[in-house]
C-alpha positions as CSV (number, residue, x, y, z in Angstrom):
1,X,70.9,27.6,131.3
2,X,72.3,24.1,130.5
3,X,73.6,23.6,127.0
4,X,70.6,21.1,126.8
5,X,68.0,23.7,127.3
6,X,69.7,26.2,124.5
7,X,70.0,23.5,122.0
8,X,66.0,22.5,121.8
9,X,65.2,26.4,121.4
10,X,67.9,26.5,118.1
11,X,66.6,22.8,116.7
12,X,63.3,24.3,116.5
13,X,63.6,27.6,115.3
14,X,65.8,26.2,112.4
15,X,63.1,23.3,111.6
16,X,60.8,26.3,111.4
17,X,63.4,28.2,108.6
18,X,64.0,24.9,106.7
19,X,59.8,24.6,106.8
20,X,59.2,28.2,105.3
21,X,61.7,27.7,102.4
22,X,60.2,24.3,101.7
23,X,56.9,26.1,101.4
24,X,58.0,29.1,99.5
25,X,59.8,26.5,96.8
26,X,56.9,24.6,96.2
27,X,54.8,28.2,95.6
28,X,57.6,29.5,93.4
29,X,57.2,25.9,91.6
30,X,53.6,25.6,91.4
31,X,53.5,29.3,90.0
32,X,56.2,28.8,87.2
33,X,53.9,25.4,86.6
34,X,50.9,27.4,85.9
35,X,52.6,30.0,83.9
36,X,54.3,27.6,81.8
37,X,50.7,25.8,81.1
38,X,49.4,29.4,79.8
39,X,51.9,29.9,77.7
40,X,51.5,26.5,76.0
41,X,47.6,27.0,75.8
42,X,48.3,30.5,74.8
43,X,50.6,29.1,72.0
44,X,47.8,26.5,70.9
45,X,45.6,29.0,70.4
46,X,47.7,31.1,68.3
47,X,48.8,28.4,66.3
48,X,44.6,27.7,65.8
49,X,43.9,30.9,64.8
50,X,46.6,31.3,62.2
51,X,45.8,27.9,60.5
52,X,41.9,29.3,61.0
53,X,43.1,32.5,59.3
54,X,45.0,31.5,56.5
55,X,42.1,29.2,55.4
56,X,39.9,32.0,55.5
57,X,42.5,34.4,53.5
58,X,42.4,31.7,50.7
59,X,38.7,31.0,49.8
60,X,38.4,34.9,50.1
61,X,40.7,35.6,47.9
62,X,39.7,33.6,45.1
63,X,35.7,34.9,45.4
64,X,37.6,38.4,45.9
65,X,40.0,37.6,42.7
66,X,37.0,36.7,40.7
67,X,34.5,39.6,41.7
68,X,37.5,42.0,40.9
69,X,37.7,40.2,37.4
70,X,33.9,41.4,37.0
71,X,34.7,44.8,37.7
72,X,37.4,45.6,35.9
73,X,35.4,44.0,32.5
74,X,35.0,47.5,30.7
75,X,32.0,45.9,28.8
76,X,28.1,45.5,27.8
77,X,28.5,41.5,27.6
78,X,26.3,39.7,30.2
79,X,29.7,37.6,31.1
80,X,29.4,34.8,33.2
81,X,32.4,33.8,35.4
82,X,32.9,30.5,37.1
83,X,31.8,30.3,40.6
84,X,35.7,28.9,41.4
85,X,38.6,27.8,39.5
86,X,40.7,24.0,40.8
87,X,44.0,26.3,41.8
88,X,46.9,24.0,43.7
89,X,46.6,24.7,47.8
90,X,48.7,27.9,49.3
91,X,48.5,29.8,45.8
92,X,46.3,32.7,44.6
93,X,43.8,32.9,41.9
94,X,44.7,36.1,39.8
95,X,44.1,36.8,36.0
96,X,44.5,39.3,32.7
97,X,41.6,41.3,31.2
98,X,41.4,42.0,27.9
99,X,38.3,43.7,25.8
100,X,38.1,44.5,22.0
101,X,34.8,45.3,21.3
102,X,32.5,42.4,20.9
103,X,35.0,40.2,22.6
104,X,36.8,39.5,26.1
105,X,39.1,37.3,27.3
106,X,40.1,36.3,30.3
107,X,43.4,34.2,31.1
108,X,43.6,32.7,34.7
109,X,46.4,32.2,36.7
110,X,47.7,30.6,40.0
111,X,50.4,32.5,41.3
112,X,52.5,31.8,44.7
113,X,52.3,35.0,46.0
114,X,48.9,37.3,46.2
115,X,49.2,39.5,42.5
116,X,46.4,42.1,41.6
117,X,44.4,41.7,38.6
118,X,46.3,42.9,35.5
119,X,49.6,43.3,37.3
120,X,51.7,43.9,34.7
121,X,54.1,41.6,36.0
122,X,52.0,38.4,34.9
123,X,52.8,38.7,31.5
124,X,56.8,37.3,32.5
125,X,55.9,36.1,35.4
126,X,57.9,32.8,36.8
127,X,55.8,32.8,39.8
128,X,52.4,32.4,38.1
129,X,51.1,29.8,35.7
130,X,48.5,29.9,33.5
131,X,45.2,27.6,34.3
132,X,42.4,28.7,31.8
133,X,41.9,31.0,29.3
134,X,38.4,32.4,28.6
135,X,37.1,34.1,25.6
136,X,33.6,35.4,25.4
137,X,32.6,36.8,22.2
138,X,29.4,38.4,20.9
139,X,28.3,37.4,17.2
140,X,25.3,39.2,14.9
141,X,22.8,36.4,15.4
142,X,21.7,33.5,17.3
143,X,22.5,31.7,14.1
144,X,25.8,33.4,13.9
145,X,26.7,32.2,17.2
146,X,25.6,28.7,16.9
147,X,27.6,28.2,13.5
148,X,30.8,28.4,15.8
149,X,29.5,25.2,18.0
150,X,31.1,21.9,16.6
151,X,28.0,19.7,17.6
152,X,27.7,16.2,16.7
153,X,25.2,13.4,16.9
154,X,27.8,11.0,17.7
155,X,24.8,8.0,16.8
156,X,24.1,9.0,13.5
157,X,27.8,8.8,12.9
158,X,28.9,5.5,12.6
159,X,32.1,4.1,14.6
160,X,32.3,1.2,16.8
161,X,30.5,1.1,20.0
162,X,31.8,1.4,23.2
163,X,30.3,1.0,27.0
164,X,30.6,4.4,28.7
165,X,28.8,3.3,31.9
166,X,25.9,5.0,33.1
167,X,24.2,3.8,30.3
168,X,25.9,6.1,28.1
169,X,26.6,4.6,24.4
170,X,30.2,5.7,23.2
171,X,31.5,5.4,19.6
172,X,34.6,4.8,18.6
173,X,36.4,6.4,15.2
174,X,39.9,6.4,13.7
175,X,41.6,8.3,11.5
176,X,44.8,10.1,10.4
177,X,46.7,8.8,13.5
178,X,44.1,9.8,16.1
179,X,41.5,8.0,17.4
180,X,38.8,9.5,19.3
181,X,35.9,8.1,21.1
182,X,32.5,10.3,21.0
183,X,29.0,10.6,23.3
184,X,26.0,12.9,23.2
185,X,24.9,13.9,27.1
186,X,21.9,16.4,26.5
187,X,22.6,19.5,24.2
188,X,26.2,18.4,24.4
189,X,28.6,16.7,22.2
190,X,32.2,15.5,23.7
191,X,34.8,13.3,22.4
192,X,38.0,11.9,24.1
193,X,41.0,12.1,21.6
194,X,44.1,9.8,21.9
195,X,46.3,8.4,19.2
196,X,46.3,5.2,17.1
197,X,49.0,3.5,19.6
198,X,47.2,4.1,22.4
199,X,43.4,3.5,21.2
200,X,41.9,2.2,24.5
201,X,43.0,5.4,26.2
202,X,40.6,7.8,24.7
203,X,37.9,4.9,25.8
204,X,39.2,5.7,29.7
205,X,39.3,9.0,29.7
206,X,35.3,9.3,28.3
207,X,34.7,6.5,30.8
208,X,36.2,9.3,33.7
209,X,34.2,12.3,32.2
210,X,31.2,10.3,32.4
211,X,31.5,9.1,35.4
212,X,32.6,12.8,36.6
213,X,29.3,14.1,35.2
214,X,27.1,11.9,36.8
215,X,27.5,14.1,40.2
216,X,29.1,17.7,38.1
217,X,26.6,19.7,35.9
218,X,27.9,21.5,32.5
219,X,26.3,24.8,32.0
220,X,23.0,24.6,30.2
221,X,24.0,25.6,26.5
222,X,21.8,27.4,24.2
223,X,21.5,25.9,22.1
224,X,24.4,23.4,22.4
225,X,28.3,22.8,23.3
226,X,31.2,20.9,22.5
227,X,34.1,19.5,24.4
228,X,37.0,17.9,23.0
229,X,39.3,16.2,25.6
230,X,42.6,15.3,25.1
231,X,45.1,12.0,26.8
232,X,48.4,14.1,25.4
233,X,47.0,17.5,27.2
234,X,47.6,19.0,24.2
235,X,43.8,20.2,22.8
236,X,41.5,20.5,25.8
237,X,38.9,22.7,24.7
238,X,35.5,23.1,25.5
239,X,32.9,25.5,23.5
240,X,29.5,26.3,24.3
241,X,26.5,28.7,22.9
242,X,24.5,31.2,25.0
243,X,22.2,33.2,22.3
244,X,24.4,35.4,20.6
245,X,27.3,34.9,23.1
246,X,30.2,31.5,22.2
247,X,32.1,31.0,25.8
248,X,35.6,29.0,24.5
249,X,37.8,27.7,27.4
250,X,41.1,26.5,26.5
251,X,44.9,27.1,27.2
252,X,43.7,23.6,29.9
253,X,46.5,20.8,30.2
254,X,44.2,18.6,32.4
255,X,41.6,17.4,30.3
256,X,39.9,16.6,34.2
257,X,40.6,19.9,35.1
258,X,39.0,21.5,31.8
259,X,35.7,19.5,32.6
260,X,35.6,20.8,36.4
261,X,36.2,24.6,35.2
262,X,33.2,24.2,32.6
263,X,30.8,22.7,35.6
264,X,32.0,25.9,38.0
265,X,30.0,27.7,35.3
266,X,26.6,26.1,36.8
267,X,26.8,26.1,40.1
């Protein structure tokens, strides 16, 4: 055989090697392709589910924090909690019990990590802060109960007039270095409080309540309820009557905040 005729046979055997190898590289490369696409959907997924999840962990427990609050209320009262509390996104809603006879109170807290009800470590805690505290108490009479409510017929009381909006009449009154600036909305009496240097801020601060009201509901008081708001954060505190039972929320540095607590009571 001429060296001709054995060169063809070895051109094409090793034309069909380099052809086999081409074809098993572009499997191996389409394989690891599609493997690496899995993973990355596998990993969106995860990532889905564990934003999904931790959502779910949080608005279950704060209606878990709050029904375990019920329970652990050794008492006869007909206590009504609020449906939620305003708590600062990624903490918990937790919270002390206390009853003495005719009375409970409730202090709320937002804590960074998940704490029972009545850990005992809330009391020094540096990882919860206070948000509310709620004290229920049961008087002899209806007439009892209502002496307790601060009411006012802000209209009958004189002051200068003020523009609320929402045709809502405000009036204005100074005195002793406060000044504070008083409506009537229904069974309800509430007055913004700032001080003599700052007069026009207790007229902003009704003009937000007001306006906050016109779309948040207060509870229904029987037979009425108070609200004093503060610009310094320093006396939020908001009182109202049901029959024999006073509900008093205070302990609120967000005069905002104290307002959106009391409306969680009526929804």
């Amino acid at each position: 055989m001429t060296k001709k005729g054995l060169l063809l046979p070895l051109l094409l055997i090793s034309a069909s090697l380099v052809g086999a190898c081409t074809t098993d590289n572009d499997d191996n490369t389409k394989i690891q392709n599609n493997q690496q696409e899995e993973d990355q959907q596998n990993d969106k997924t995860d990532d889905t589910s564990e934003t999904k999840s931790e959502e779910t962990v949080a608005a279950i427990t704060q209606a878990e924090a709050l029904k375990n609050v019920k329970e652990q209320l050794e008492t006869d009262l007909a206590v009504v909690l609020p449906k939620e509390l305003p708590i600062t996104e990624g903490t918990f809603l937790t919270a002390t019990t206390k009853v003495e006879g005719t009375q409970v109170e409730i202090v709320f807290f937002e804590s960074e990590k998940y704490m029972p009800i009545n850990d005992i470590k809330l009391k020094n805690s540096t990882d919860a802060t206070v948000i509310a505290k709620l004290l229920v108490t049961q008087y002899g009479s209806v007439a009892e109960a209502s002496e307790q409510i601060a009411f006012e017929d802000y209209s009958q009381n004189g002051g200068q007039q003020v523009n609320l909006g929402y045709n809502i009449k405000g009036y204005q009154d100074a005195g002793a270095g406060s000044v504070w600036t008083g409506w009537n909305e229904g069974r309800w009496a509430l007055a913004a409080h700032t001080r003599t240097d700052n007069p026009q801020a207790s007229v902003e601060l009704a003009k937000q309540a007001v306006k906050y009201l016109e779309t948040h509901t207060l509870p229904i008081p029987s037979q009425n309820g108070f609200a004093h708001l503060d610009v310094y954060k320093s006396g939020n505190l908001i009182v109202w009557q049901e029959g024999k039972l006073v509900y008093t929320l205070d302990s609120i540095k967000e005069p905002m905040t104290a307002l959106a607590i009391a409306t969680a009571f009526s929804r």
